[in-house]
C-alpha positions as CSV (number, residue, x, y, z in Angstrom):
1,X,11.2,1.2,19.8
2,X,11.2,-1.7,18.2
3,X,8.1,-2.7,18.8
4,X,6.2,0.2,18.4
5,X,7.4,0.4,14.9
6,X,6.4,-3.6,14.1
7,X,3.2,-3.1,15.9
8,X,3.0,0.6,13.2
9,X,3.4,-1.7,10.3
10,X,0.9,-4.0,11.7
11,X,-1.4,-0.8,11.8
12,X,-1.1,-0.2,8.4
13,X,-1.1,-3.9,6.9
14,X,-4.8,-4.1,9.0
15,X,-6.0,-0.5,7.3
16,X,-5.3,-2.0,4.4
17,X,-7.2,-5.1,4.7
18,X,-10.0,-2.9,5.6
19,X,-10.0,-1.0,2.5
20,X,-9.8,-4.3,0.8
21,X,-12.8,-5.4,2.6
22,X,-14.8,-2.5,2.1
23,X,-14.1,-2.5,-1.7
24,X,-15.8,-5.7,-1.8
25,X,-18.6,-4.4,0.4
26,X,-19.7,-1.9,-1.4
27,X,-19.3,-3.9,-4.2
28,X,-21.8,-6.5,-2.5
29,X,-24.1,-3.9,-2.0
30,X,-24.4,-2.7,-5.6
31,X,-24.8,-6.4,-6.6
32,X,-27.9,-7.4,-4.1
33,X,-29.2,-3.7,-5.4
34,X,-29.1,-5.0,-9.0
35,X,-30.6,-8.4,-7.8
36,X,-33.3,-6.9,-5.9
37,X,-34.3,-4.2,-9.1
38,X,-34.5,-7.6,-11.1
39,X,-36.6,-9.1,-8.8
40,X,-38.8,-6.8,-8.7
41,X,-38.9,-6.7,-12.1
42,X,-39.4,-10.6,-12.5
43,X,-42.6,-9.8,-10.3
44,X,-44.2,-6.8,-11.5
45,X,-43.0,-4.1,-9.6
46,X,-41.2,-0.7,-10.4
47,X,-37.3,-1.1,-9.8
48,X,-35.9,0.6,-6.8
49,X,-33.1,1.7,-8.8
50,X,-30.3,1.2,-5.9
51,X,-26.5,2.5,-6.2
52,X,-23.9,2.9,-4.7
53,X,-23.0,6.8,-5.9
54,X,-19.5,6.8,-7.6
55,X,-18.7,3.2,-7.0
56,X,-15.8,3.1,-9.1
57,X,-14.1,6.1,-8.1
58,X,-14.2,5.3,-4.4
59,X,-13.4,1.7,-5.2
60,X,-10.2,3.2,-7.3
61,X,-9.3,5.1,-4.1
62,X,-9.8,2.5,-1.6
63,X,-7.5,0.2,-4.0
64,X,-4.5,2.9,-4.3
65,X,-4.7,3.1,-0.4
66,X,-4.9,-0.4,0.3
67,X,-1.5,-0.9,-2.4
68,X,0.2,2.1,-0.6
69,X,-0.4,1.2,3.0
70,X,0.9,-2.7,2.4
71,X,4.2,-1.3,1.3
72,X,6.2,-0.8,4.4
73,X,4.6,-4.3,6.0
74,X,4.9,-6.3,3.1
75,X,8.8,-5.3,2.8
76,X,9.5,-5.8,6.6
77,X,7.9,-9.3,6.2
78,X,9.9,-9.8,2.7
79,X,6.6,-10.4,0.8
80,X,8.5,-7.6,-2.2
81,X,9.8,-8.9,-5.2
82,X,12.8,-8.5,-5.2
83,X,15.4,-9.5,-7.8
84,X,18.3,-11.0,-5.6
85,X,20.5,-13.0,-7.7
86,X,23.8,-11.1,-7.8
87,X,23.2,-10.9,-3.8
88,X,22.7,-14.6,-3.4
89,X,26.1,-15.1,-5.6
90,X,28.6,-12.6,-3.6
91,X,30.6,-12.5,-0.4
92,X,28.5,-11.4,2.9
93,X,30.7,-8.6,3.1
94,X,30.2,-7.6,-1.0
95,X,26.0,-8.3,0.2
96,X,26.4,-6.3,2.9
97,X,27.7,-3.1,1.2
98,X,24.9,-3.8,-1.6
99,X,22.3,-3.8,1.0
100,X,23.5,-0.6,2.5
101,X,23.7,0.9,-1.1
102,X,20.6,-0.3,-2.2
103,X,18.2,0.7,0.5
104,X,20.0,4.2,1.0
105,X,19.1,4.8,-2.5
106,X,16.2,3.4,-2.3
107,X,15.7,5.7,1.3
108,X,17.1,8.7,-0.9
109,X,14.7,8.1,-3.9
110,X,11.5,7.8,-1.9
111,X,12.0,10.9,0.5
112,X,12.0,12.8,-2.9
113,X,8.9,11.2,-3.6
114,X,7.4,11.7,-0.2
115,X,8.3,15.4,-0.9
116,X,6.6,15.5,-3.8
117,X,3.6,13.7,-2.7
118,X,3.1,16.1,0.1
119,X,3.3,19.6,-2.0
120,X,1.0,17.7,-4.4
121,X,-1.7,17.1,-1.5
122,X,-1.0,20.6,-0.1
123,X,-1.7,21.9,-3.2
124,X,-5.0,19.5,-4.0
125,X,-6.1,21.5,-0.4
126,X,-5.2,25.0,-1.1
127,X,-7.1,25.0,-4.9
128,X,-10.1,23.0,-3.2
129,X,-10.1,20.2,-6.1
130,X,-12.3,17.5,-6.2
131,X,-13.5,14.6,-8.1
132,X,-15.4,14.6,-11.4
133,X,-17.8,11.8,-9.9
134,X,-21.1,11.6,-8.7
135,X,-20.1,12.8,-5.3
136,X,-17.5,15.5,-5.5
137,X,-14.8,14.0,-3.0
138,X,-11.9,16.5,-2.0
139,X,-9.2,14.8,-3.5
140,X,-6.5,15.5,-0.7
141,X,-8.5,13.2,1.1
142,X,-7.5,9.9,-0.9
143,X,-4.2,11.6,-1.9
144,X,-3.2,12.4,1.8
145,X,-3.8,8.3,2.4
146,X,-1.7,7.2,-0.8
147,X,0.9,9.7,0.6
148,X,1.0,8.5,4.5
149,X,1.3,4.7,2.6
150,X,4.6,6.2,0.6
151,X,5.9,8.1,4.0
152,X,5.6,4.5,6.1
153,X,7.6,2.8,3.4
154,X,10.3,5.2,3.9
155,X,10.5,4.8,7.7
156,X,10.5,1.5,6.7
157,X,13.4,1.5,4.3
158,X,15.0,4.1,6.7
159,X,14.4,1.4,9.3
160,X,16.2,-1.2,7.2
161,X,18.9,1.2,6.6
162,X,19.7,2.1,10.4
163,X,19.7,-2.2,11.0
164,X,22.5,-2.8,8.0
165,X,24.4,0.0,8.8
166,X,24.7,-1.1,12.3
167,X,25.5,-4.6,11.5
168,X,22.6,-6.4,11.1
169,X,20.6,-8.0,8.5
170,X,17.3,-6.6,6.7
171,X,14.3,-8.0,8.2
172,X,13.2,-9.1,4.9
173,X,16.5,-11.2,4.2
174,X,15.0,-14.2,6.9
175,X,11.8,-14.7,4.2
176,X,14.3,-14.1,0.9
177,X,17.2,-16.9,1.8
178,X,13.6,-19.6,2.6
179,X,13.0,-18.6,-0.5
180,X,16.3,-19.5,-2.2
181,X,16.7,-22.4,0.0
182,X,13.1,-23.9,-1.1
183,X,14.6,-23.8,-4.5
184,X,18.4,-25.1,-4.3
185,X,16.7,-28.3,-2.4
């Protein structure tokens, strides 16, 4: 099981990369578009006039699902930020109970979001909105993305709970005490 879950982060660190790498695509595009028009300009000729239809808007959406499908990878691999000075300055056992609080909070707090974030993409499908852009996009569409992003961060603090609870340390912890270590030295 463990696996499968690492290798479902994974997933969804590599989806967002992708939107990442199509933002800058598409921005690429609309750039040698603008080039060409001036060229063809600088030489005589009518401009092609070439663009990428609601570039901004899509490039918003790509961004918020590229931040929201990082979330879960980049707190398994402890790339948060995370203010962890009172648990570098207690007992294990005092960390350990903190860690436990913390996430289930944190677990608890997000599965209302998650809840939230799904009525408000059920009800972005059931009134048919859309964009105000050049290209009328249904918004569940980038809504249901920013909303699987949230979902996968709470199996992953779920995840983290199940491992403290059981004894363990947080996955994260590994890349947070290099950190502190890096410093003291």
């Amino acid at each position: 099981m463990r696996s499968v879950l690492n290798q479902f982060y994974g997933i969804t660190l590599y989806l967002a990369a992708a939107c990442l790498v199509l933002i800058a695509l598409l921005v690429f595009a609309q750039v040698l578009g603008r080039v060409y028009d001036g060229l063809l300009r600088l030489f005589g000729y009518p401009p092609y006039g070439f663009l990428v239809a609601s570039l901004a808007e899509i490039a918003g959406y790509l961004l918020a699902a590229a931040s929201f499908l990082a979330l879960a990878p980049t707190l398994k691999r402890g790339a948060h930020i995370r203010v962890t000075i009172v648990l570098g300055n207690v007992s294990p056992r005092i960390r350990h109970s903190l860690e436990i609080w913390i996430l289930a909070v944190a677990t608890a707090f997000l599965g209302f979001v998650c809840w939230s974030l799904v009525t408000f993409v059920y009800e972005s499908y059931v009134f048919k909105e859309v964009s105000y852009g050049i290209i009328p996009m249904p918004l569940w569409i980038p809504q249901s993305v920013m909303t699987f992003g949230a979902c996968t961060l709470l199996l992953a603090l779920f995840d983290e709970l199940l491992i403290v609870l059981r004894g363990g340390a947080p996955s994260y912890r590994e890349r947070e005490d290099a950190i502190s270590l890096s410093k003291e030295g």
